[in-house]
C-alpha positions in Angstrom: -6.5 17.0 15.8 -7.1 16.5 19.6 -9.8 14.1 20.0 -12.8 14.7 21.9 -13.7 12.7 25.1 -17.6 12.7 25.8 -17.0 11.9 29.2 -19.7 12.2 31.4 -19.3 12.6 35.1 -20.0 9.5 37.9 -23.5 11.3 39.2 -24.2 8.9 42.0 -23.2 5.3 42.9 -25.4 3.0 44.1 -24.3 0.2 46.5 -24.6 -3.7 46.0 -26.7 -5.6 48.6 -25.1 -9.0 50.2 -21.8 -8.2 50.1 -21.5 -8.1 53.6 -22.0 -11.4 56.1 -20.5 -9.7 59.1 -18.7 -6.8 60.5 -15.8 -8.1 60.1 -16.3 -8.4 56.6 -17.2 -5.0 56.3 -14.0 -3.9 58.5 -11.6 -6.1 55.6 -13.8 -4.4 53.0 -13.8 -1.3 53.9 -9.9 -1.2 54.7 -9.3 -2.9 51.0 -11.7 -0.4 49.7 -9.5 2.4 51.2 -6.0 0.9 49.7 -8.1 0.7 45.9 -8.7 4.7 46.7 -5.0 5.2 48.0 -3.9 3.1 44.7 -6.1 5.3 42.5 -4.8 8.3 44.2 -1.1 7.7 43.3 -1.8 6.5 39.9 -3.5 9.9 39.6 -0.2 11.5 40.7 2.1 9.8 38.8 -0.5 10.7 35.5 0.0 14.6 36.8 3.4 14.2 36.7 4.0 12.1 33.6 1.7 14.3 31.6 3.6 18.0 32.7 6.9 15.9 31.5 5.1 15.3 28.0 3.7 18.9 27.6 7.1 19.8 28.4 8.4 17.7 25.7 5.6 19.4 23.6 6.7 22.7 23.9 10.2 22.2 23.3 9.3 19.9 20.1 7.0 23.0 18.9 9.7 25.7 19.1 12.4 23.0 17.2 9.3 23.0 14.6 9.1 26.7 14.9 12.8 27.5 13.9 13.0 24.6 11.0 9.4 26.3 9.7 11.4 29.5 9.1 14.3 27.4 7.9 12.3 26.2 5.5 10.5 29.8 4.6 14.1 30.7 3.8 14.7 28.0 1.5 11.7 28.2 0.1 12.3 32.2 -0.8 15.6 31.5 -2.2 14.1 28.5 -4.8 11.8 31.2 -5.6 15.0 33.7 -6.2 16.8 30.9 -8.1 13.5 30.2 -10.1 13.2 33.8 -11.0 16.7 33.8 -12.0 16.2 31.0 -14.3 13.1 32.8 -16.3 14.9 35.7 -16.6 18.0 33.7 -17.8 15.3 31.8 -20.3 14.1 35.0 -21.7 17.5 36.3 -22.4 18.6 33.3 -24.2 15.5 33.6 -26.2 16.0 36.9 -26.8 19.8 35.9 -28.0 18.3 33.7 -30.7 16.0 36.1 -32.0 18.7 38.7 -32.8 21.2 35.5 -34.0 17.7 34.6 -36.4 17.7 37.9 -37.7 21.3 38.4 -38.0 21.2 35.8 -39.6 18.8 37.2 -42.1 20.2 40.2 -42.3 23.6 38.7 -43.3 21.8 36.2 -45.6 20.4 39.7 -47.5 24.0 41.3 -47.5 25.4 38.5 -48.8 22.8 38.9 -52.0 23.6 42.0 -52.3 27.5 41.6 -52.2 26.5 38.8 -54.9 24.5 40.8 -57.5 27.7 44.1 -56.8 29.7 41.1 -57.3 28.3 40.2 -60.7 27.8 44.2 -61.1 32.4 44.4 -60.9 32.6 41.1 -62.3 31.3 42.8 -65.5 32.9 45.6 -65.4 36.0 44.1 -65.3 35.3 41.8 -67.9 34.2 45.2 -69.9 37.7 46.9 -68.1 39.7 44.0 -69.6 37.6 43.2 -73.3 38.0 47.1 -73.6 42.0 47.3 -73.0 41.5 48.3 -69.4 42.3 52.5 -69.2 41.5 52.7 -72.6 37.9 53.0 -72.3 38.4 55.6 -69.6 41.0 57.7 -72.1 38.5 57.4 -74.8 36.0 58.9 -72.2 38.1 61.4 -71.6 39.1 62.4 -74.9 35.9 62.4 -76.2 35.4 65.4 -74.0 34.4 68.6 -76.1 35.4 71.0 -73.7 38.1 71.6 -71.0 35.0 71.6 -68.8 33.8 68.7 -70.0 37.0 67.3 -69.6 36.7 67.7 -65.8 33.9 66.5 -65.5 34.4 63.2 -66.9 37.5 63.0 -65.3 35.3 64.1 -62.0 32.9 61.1 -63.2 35.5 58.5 -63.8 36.8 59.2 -60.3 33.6 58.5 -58.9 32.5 55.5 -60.8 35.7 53.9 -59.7 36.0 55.0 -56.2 31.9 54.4 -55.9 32.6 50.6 -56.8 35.8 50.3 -54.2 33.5 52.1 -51.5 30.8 49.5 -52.3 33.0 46.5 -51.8 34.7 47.5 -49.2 31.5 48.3 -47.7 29.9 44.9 -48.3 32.9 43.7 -46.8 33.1 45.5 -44.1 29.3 44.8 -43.0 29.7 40.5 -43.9 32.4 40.3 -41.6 30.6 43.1 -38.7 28.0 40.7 -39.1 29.9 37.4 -38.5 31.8 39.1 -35.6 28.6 39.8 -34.0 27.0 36.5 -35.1 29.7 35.2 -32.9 29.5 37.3 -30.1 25.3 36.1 -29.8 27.2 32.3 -29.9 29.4 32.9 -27.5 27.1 34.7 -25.2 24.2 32.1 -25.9 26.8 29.2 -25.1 27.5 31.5 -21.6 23.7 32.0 -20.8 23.2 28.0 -21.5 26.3 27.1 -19.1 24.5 30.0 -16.5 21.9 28.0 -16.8 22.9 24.5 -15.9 24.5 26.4 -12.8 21.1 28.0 -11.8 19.2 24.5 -12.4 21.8 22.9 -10.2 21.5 25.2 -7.6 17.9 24.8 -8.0 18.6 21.1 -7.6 20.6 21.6 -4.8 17.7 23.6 -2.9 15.1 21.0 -3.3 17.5 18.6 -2.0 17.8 20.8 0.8 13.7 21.2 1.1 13.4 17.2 1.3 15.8 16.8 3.7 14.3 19.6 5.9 10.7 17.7 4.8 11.7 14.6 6.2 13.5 16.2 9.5 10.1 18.2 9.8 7.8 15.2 9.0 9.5 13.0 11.7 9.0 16.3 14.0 5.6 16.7 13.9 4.9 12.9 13.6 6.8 13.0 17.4 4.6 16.2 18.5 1.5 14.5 17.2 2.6 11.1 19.3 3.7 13.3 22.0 0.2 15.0 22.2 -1.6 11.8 21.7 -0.3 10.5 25.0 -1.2 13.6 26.7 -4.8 13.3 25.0 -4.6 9.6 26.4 -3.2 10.6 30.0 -5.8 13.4 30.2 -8.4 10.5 29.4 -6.8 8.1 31.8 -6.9 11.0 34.6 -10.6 11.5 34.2 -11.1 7.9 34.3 -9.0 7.8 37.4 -11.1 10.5 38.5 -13.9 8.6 38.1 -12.7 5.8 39.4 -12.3 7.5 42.7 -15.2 9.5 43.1 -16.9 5.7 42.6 -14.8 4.0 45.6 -15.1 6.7 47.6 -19.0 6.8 46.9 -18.9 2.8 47.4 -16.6 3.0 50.8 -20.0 5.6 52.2 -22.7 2.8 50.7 -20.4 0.1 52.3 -20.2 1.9 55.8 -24.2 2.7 55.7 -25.1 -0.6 54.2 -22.9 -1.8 57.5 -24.5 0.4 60.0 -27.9 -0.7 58.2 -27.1 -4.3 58.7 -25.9 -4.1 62.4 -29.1 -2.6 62.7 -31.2 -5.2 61.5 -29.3 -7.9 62.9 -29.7 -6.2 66.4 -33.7 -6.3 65.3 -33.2 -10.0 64.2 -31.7 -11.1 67.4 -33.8 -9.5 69.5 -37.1 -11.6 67.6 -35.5 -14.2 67.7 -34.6 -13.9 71.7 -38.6 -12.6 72.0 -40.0 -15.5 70.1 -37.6 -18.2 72.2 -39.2 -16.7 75.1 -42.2 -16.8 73.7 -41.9 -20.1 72.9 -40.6 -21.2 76.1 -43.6 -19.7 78.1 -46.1 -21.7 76.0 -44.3 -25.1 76.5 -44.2 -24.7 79.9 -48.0 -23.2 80.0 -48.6 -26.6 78.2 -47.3 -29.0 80.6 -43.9 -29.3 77.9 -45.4 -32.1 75.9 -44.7 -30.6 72.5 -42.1 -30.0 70.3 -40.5 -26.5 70.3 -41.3 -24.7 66.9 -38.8 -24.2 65.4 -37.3 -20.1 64.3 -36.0 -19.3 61.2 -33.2 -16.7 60.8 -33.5 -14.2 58.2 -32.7 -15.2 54.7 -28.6 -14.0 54.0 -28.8 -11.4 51.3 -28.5 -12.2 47.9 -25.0 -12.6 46.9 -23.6 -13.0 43.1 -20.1 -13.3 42.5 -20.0 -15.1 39.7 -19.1 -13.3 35.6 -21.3 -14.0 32.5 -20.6 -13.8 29.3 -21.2 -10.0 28.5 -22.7 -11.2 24.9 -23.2 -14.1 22.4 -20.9 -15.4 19.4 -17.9 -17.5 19.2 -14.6 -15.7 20.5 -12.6 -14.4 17.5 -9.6 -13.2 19.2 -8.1 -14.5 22.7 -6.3 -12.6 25.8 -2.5 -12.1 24.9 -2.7 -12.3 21.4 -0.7 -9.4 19.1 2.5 -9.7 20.8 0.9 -9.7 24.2 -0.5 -6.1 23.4 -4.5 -7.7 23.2 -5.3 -7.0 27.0 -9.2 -8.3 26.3 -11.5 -11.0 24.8 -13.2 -10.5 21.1 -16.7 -11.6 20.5 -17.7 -12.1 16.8 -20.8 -11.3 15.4 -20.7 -13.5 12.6 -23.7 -15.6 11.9 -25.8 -13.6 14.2 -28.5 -11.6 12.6 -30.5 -8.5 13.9 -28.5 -6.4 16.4 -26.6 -8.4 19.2 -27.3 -7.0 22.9 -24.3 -6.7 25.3 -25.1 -7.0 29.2 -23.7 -6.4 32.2 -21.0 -9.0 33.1 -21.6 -8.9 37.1 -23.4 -5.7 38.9 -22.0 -2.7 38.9 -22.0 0.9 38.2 -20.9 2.8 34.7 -18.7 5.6 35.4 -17.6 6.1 31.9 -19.4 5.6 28.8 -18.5 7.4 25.9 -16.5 7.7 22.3 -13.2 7.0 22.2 -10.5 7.1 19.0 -9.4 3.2 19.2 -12.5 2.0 21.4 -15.3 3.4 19.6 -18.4 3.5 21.6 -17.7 2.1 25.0 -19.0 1.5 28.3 -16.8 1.1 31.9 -18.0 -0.6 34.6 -17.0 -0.6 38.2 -17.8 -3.7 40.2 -17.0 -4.6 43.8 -17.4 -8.0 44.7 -16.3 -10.1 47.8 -14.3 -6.5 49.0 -12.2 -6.9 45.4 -12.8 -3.9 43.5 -12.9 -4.6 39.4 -13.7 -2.4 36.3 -15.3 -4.3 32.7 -14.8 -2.7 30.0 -17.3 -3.0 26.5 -15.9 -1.7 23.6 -16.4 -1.0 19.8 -20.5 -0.7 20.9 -22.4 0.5 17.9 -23.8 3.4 19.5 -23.3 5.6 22.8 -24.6 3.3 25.7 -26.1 3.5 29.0 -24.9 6.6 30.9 -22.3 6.9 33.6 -23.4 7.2 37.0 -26.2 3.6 35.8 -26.1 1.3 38.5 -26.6 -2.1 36.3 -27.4 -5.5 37.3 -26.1 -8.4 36.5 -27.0 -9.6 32.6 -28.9 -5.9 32.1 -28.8 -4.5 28.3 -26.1 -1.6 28.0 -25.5 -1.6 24.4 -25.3 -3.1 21.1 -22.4 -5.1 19.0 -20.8 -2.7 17.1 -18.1 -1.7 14.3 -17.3 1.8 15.8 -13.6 3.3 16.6 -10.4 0.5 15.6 -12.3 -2.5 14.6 -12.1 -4.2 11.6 -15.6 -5.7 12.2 -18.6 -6.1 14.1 -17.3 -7.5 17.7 -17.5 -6.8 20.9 -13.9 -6.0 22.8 -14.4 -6.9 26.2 -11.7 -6.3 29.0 -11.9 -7.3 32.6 -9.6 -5.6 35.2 -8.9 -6.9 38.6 -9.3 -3.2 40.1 -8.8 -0.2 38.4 -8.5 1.0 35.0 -5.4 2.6 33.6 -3.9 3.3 30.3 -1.1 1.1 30.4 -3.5 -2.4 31.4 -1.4 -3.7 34.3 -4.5 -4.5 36.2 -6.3 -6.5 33.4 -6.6 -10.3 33.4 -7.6 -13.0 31.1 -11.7 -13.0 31.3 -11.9 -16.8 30.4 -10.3 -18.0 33.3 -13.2 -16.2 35.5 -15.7 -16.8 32.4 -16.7 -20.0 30.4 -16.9 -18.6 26.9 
């Protein structure tokens, strides 16, 4: 999911007082001032251009995802083909053993029937054989009374004897129908089984397929979520550049007016201080020039701070350079501290960023310029949304709280201190303890 940047516009920047001793000063600062805004400027271009390389890598990653999704719809149809398959298979087979099962029954009826016709000629027979075998039919015949009676019993014998032929072979006929078929539903049950063991292979096969395709299209979007990430990040980084720039430029305007201002009133200072020398002059010699001069003080300098304090209280629980090199900051723990923590303003400045980030949580940037070197502070992991951008802040000012808030695995501040301007890949950012005593 794209994350959201709450990033509010610089909406004015106010410049520091005492910055300046001279115009030469102001001349360096101004022309350092003016290579910071040239600096921005190209890291701005090269973010342009970096991010229209990775939205190009984007779209190309989305239409390989686009032609593996219907890669996969096609699989997908064709295990659902195969599946079908299978059920109908499953229902034929069941089908199969039904009509085996009640073959089998049938058969298992016939064959009780074949046993009680069996019994049924077994004692005839014995009655054919006691009874001198044809004899019993000649006696039936000669005990005719008639000629028609004759026929008929001769009509009758026939049929008895053919009646018990047509039953056997019947019963013989329909046993060994019945095993034929019997064996048929085997053989065609042991075909529908082996049919079977193909369609479940091939069903195998397909989901082999579909997990291969998974992990091909996992690793995809896993590369078009990283992908779009960094553009997320560049687009951040370019409004922080943006930012950035609109500040210096804003501060290279307070710098020139603070300079005219400052001319100004050093003009007004000198020409007191020539006014009261005259002055001063005139009254010794009105006096005969036996006192002292008195003695002219020159304006007070402006205040000037240059120094860093520690932006909040705790013992450090993580150092600059740690994780491989990839900790570009200074953690402060918030262990043993109870009640919410304040965190202040390292040096005066100006936010022109504060908002919530994925991996910084809550978190304020500061822009600073001090002695003509421009630098950014950055307070991270706050515990909820501080002071707004466009603040002008002095130096040890409450802008937030210690927090827990975006990647942090406790309450700690995350404090970064750059030596110029922010940008996503650190380059500018230096140990704070060498400029702070923690």
């Amino acid at each position: 999911m794209r994350r959201k940047f709450g990033i509010v516009a610089i909406a004015a920047v106010i410049g520091f007082s005492g910055f300046f001793s001279s115009g030469l000063t102001e001349k360096v600062s101004a022309n350092e001032m003016q290579e910071r805004l040239e600096d921005v400027k190209k890291q701005r271009w090269n973010n342009d251009s970096t991010k229209s390389k990775k939205q190009e890598e984007v779209k190309e990653l989305e239409a390989e995802k686009k032609d593996l999704e219907q890669e996969i719809k096609r699989l997908d149809l064709a295990v659902s083909e195969t599946k079908g398959k299978i059920s109908a298979k499953k229902e034929e087979i069941d089908t199969t053993r039904k009509e085996i099962e009640k073959l089998k029954e049938e058969i298992k009826v016939l064959k009780e029937r074949i046993e009680k016709r069996n019994e049924l000629l077994e004692d005839r027979a014995r009655s054919f054989q006691e009874g001198g075998g044809a004899v019993n039919y000649l006696d039936v015949l000669l005990g005719a009374q008639s000629f028609g009676d004759f026929i008929d019993r001769v009509g009758a014998v026939a049929t008895i004897v053919q009646a018990d032929r047509d039953i056997l072979k019947a019963h013989q006929d329909d046993l060994k129908l019945l095993e034929e078929k019997e064996q048929e539903v085997r053989e065609q049950l042991l075909s529908l089984e082996q049919q079977l063991v193909d369609l479940e292979n091939m069903e195998a096969e397909l989901q082999s397929q579909i997990k291969e395709k998974d992990k091909v299209m996992h690793k995809l979007v896993i590369k078009v979520e990283e992908t779009q990430s960094q553009i997320y990040e560049l687009e951040n980084e370019a409004e922080v550049l943006a930012a950035q720039e609109k500040a210096i430029r804003a501060e290279i305007k307070a710098a020139e007016e603070r300079a005219r201002r400052e001319a100004e009133e050093r003009r007004k200072a000198e020409e007191r201080r020539k006014a009261e020398e005259a002055a001063a002059r005139a009254k010794q010699a009105n006096s005969g020039g036996s006192s002292s001069p008195e003695t002219v003080s020159s304006p007070p300098p402006a205040p000037s701070n240059s120094t860093w304090i520690r932006p909040a209280t705790g013992r450090v629980s993580d150092s600059f350079g740690t994780r491989g090199g990839n900790h570009f900051g200074v953690d402060i723990s918030k262990r043993g501290q109870p009640g919410a923590v304040p965190i202040v303003a390292s040096a005066p400045g100006t936010i022109f960023q504060s908002y919530y980030s994925d991996s910084y949580g809550y978190v304020v940037f500061i822009t600073h310029y001090i002695n003509g070197q421009t630098w950014t502070t950055v307070y991270a992991h706050l515990e909820a949304q501080g002071l707004p951008a466009g603040t002008s802040v002095s130096q040890g000012q409450t802008i937030g709280y210690m927090g827990n808030t975006g990647f942090s695995t406790g309450p700690h501040l995350h404090f970064e201190l750059h030596k110029g301007s922010w940008n996503g890949s650190k380059s500018n950012a230096v140990n704070p303890a060498h400029y702070i005593n923690f």
